[in-house]
Biopython code that builds the backbone (N, CA, C, O; Angstrom):
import numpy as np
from Bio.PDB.StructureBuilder import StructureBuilder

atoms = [
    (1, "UNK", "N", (0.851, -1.163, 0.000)),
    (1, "UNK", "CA", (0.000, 0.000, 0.000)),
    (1, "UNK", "C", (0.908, 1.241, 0.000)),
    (1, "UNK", "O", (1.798, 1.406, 0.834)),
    (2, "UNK", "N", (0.627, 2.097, -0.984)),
    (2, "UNK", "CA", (1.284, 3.297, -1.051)),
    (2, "UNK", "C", (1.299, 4.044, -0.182)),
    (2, "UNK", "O", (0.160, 4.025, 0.285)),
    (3, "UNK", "N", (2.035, 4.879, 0.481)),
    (3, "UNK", "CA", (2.075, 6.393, 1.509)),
    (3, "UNK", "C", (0.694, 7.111, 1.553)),
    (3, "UNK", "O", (0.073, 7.380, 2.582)),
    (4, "UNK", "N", (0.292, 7.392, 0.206)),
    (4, "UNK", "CA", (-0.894, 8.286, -0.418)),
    (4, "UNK", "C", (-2.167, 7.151, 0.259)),
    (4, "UNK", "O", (-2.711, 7.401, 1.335)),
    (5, "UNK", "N", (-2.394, 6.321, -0.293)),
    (5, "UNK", "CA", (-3.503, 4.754, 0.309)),
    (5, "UNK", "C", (-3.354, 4.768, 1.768)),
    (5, "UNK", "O", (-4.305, 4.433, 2.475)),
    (6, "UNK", "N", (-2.354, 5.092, 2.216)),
    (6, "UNK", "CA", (-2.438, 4.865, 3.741)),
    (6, "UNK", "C", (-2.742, 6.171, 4.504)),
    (6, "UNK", "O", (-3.489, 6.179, 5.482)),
    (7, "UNK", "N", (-2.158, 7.233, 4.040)),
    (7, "UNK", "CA", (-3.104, 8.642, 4.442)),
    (7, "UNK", "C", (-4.231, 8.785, 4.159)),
    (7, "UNK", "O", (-4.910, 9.684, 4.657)),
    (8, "UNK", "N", (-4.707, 7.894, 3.259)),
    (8, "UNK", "CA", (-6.536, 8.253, 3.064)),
    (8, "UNK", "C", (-7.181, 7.213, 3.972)),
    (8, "UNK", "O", (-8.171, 7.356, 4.690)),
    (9, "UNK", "N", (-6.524, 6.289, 3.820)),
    (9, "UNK", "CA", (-7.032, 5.289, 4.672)),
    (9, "UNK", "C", (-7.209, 5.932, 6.223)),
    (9, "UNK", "O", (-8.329, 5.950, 6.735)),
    (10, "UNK", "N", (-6.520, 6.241, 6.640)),
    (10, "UNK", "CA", (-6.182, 7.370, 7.759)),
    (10, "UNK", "C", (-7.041, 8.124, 8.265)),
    (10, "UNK", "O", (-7.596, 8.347, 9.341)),
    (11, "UNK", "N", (-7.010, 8.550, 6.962)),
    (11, "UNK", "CA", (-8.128, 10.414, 7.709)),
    (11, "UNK", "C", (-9.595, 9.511, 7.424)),
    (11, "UNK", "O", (-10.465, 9.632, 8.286)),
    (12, "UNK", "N", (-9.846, 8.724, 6.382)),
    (12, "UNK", "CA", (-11.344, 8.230, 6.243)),
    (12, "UNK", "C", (-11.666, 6.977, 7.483)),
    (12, "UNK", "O", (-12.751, 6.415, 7.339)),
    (13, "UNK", "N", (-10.761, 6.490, 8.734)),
    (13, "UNK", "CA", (-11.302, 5.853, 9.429)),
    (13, "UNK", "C", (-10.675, 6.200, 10.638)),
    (13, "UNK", "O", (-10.229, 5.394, 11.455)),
    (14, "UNK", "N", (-10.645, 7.918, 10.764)),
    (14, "UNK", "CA", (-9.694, 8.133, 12.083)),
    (14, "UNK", "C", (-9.785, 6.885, 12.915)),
    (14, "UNK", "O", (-8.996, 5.959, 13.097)),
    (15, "UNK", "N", (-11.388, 7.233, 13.512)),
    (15, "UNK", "CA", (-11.899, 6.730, 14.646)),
    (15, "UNK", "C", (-11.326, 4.957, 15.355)),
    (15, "UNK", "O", (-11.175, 4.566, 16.512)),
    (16, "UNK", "N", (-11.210, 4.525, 14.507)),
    (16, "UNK", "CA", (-10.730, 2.755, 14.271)),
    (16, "UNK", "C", (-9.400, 2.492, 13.908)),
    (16, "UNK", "O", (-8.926, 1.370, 13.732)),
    (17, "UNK", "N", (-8.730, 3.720, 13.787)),
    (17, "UNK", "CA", (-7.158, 3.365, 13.511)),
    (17, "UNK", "C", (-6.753, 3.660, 14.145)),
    (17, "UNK", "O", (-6.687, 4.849, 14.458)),
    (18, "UNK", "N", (-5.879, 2.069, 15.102)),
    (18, "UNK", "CA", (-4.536, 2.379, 16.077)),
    (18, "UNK", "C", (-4.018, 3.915, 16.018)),
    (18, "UNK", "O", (-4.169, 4.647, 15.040)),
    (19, "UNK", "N", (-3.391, 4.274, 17.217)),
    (19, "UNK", "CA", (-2.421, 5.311, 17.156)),
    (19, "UNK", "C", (-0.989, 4.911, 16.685)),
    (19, "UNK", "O", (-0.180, 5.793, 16.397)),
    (20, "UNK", "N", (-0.616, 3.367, 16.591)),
    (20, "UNK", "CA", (0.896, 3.118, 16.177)),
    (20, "UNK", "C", (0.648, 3.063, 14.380)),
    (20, "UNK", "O", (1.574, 3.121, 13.571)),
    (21, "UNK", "N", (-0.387, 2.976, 14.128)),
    (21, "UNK", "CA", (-0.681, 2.969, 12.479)),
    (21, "UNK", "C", (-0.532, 4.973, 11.815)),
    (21, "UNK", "O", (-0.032, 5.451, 10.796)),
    (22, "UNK", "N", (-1.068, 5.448, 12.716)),
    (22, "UNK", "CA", (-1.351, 6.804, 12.519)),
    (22, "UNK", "C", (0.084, 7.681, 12.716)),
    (22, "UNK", "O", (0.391, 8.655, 12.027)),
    (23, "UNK", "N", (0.853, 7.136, 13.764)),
    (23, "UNK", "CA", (2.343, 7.507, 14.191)),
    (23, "UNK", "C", (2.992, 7.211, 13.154)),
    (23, "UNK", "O", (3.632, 8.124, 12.631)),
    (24, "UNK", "N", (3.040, 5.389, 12.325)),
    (24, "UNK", "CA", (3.689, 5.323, 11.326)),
    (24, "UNK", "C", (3.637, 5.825, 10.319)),
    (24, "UNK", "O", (4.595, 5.697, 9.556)),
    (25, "UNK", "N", (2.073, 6.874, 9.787)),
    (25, "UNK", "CA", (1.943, 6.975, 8.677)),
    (25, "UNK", "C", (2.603, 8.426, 8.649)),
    (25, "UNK", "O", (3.319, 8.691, 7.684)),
    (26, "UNK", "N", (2.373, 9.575, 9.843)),
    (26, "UNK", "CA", (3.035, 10.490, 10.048)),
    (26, "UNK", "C", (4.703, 10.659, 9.951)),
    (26, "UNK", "O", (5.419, 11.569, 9.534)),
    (27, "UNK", "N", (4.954, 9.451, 10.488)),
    (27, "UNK", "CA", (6.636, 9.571, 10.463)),
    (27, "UNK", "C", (7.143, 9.402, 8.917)),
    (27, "UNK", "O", (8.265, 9.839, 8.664)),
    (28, "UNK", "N", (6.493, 8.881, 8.016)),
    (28, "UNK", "CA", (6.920, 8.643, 6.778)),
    (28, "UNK", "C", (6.323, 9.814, 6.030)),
    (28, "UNK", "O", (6.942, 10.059, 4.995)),
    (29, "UNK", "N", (5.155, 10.706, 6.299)),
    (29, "UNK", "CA", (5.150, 11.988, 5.624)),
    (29, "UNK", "C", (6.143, 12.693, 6.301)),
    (29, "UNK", "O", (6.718, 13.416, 5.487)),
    (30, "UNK", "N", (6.630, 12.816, 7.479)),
    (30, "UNK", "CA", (7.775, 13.826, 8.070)),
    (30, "UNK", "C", (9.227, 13.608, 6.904)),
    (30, "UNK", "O", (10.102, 14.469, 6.812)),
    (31, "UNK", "N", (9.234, 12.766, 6.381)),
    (31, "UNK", "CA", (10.376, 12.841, 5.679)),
    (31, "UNK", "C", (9.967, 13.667, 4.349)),
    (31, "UNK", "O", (10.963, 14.158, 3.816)),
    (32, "UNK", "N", (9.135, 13.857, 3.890)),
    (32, "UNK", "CA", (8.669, 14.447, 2.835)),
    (32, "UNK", "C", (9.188, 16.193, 3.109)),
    (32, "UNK", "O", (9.652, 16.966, 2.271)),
    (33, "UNK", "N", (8.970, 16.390, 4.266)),
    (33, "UNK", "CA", (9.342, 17.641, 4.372)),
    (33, "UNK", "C", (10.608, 18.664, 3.987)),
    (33, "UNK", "O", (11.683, 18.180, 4.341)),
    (34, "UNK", "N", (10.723, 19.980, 3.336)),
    (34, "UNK", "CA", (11.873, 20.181, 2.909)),
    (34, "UNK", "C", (12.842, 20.769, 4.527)),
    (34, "UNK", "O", (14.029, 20.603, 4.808)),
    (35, "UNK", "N", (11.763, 21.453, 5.290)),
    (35, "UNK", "CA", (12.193, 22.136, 6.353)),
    (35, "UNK", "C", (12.722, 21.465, 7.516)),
    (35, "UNK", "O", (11.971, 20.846, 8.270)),
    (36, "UNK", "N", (14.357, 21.572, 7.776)),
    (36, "UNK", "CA", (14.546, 21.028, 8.912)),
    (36, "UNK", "C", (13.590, 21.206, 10.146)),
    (36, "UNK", "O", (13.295, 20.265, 10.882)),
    (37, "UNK", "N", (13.224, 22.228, 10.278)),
    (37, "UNK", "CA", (12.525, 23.282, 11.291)),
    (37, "UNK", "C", (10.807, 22.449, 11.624)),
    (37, "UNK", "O", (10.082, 22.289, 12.607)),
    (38, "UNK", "N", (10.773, 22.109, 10.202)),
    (38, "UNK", "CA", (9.240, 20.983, 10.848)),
    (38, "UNK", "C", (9.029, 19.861, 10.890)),
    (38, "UNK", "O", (8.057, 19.350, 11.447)),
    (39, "UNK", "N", (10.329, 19.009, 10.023)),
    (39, "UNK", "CA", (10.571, 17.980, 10.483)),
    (39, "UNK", "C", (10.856, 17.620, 12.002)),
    (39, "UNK", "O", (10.533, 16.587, 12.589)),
    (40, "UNK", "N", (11.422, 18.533, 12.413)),
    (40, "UNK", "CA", (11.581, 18.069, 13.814)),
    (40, "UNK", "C", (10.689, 18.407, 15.222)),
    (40, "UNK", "O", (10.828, 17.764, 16.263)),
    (41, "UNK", "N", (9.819, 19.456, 15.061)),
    (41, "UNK", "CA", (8.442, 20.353, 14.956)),
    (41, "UNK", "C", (7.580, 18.301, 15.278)),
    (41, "UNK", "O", (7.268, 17.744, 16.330)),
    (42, "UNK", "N", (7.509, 17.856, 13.935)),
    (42, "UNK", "CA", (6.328, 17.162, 13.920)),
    (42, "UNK", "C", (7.259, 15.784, 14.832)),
    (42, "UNK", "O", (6.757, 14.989, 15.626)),
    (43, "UNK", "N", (8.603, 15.853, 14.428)),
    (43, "UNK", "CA", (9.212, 14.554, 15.233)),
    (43, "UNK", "C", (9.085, 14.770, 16.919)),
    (43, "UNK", "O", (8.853, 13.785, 17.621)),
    (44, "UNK", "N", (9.205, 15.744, 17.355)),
    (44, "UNK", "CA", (8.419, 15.866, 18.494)),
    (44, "UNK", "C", (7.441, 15.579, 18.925)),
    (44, "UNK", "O", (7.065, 14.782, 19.785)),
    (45, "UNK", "N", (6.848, 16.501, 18.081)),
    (45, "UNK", "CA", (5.354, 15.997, 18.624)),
    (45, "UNK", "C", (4.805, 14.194, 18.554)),
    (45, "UNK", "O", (4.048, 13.669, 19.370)),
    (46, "UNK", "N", (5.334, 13.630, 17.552)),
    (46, "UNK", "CA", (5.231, 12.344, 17.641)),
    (46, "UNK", "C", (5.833, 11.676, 18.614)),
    (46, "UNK", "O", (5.299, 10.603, 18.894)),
    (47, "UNK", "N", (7.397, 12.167, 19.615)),
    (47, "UNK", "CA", (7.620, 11.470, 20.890)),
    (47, "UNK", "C", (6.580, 11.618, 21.962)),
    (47, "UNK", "O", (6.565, 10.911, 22.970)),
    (48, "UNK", "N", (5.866, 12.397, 21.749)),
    (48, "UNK", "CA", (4.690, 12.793, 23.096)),
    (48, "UNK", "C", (3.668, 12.045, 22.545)),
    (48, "UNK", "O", (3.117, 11.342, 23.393)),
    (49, "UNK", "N", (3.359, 11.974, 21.781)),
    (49, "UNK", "CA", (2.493, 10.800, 21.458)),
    (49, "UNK", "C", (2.579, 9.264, 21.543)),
    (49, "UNK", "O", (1.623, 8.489, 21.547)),
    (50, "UNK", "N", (4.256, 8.873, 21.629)),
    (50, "UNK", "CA", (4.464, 7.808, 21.802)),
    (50, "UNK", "C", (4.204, 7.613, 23.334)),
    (50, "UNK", "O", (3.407, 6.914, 23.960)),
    (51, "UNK", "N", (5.345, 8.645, 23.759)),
    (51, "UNK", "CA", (5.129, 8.731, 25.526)),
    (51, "UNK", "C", (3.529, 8.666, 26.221)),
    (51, "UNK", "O", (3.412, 8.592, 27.444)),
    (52, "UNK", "N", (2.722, 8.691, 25.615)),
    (52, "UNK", "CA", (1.718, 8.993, 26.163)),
    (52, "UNK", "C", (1.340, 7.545, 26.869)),
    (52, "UNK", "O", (1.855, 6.536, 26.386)),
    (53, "UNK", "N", (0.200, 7.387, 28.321)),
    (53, "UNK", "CA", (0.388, 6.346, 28.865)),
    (53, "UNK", "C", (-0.826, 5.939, 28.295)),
    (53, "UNK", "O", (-0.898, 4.789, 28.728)),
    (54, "UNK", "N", (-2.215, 6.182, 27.347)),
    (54, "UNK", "CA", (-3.318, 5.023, 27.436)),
    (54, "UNK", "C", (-3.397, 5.254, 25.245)),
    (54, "UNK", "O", (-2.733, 5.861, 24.404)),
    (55, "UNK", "N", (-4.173, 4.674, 25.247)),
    (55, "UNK", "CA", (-4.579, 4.720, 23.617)),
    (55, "UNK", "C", (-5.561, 5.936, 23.477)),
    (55, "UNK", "O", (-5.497, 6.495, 22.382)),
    (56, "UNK", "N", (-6.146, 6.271, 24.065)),
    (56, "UNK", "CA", (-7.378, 7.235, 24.433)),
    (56, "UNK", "C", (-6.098, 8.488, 24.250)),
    (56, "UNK", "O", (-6.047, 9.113, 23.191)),
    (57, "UNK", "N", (-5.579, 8.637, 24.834)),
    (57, "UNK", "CA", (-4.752, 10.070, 25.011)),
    (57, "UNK", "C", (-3.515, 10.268, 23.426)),
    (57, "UNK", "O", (-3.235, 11.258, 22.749)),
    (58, "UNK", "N", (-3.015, 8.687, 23.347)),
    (58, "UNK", "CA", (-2.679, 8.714, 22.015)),
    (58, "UNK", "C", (-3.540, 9.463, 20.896)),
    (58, "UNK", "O", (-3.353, 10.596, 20.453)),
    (59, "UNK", "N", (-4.254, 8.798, 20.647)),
    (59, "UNK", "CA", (-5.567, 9.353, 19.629)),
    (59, "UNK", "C", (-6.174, 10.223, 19.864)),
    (59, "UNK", "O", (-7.189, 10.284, 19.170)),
    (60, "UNK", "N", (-5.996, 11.365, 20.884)),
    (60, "UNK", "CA", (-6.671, 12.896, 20.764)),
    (60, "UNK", "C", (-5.221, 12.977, 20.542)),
    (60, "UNK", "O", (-5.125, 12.388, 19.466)),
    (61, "UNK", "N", (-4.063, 13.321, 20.864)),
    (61, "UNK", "CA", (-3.105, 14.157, 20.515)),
    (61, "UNK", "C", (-2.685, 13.971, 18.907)),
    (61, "UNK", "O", (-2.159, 14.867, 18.247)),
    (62, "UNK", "N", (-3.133, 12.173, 18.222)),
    (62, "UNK", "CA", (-2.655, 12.235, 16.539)),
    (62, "UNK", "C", (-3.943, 13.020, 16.153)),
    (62, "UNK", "O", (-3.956, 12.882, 14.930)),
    (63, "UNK", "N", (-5.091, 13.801, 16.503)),
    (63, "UNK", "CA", (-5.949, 14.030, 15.918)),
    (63, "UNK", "C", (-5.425, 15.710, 16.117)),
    (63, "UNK", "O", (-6.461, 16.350, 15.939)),
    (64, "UNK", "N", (-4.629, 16.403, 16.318)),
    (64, "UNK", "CA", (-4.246, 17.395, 16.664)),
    (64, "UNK", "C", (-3.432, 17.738, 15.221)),
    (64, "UNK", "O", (-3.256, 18.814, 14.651)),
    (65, "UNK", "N", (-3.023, 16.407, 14.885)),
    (65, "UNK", "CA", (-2.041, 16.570, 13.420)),
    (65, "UNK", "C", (-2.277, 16.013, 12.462)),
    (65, "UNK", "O", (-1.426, 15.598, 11.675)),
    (66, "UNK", "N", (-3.649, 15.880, 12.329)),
    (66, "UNK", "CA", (-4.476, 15.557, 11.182)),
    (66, "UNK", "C", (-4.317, 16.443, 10.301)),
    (66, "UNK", "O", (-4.197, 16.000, 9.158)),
    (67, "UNK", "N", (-4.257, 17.897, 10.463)),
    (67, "UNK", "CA", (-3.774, 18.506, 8.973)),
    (67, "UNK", "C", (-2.266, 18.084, 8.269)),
    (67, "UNK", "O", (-1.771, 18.433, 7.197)),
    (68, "UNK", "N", (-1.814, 17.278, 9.231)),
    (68, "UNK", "CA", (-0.375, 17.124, 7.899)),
    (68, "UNK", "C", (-0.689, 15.963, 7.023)),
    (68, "UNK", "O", (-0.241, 15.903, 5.878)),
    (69, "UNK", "N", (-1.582, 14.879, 7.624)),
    (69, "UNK", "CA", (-1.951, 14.220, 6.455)),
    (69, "UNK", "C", (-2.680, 14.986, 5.416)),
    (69, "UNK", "O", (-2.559, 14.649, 4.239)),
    (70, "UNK", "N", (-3.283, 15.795, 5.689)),
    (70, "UNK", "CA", (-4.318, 16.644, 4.980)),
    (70, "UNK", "C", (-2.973, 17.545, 3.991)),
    (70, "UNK", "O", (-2.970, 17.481, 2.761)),
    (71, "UNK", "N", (-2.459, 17.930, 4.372)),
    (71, "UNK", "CA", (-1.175, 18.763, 3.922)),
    (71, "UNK", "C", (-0.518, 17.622, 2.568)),
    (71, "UNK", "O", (-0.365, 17.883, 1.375)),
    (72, "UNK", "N", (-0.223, 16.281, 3.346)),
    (72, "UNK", "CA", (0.474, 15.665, 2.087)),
    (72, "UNK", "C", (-0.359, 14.955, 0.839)),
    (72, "UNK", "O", (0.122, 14.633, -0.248)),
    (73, "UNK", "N", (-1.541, 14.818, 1.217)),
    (73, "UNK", "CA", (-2.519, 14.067, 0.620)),
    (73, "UNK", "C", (-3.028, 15.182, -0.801)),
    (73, "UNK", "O", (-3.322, 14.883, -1.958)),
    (74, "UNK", "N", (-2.972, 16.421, -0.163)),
    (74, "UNK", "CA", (-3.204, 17.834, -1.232)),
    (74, "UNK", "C", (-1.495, 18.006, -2.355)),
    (74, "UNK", "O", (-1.397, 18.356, -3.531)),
    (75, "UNK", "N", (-0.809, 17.745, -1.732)),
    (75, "UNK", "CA", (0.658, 17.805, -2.888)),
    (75, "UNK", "C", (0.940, 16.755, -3.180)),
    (75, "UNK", "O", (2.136, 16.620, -3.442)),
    (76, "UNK", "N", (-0.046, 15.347, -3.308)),
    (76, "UNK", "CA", (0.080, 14.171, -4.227)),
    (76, "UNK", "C", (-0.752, 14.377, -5.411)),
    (76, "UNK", "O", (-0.790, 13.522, -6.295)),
]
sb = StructureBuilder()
sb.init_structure("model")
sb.init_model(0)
sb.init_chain("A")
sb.init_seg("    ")
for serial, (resi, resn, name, xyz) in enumerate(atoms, 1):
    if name == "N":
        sb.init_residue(resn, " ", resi, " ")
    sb.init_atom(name, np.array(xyz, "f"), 0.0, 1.0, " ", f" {name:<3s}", serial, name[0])
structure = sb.get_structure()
């Protein structure tokens, strides 16, 4: 499944997709980025999401960065 298939897949079933599916799909658009400055911006924010202690708290904080799938899904 392509990068692009798995960001749609993504945003069309937030609700039912793991947070380690949603982390992976983010970390592989973070490389897309030209800017050191938000690559590491979003690589952050993805350690606090890992750190986080329940699945519940995972999945409000990847729903916080739902526009970068939205972001890469628009420049495919």
């Amino acid at each position: 499944m392509t990068l692009e298939e798995q960001a749609r897949q993504v945003l069309n079933d937030f609700e039912n997709t793991p947070s380690e599916k949603i982390i992976s799909v983010l970390a592989e658009i973070q490389t897309h980025f030209k800017s050191n400055l938000t690559r590491d911006y979003l690589d952050g924010k993805i350690q606090t999401i890992k750190e986080s202690k329940t699945e519940e708290e995972r999945k409000t904080l990847c729903k916080n960065l739902v526009p970068y799938l939205d972001w890469y899904l628009q420049g495919v």
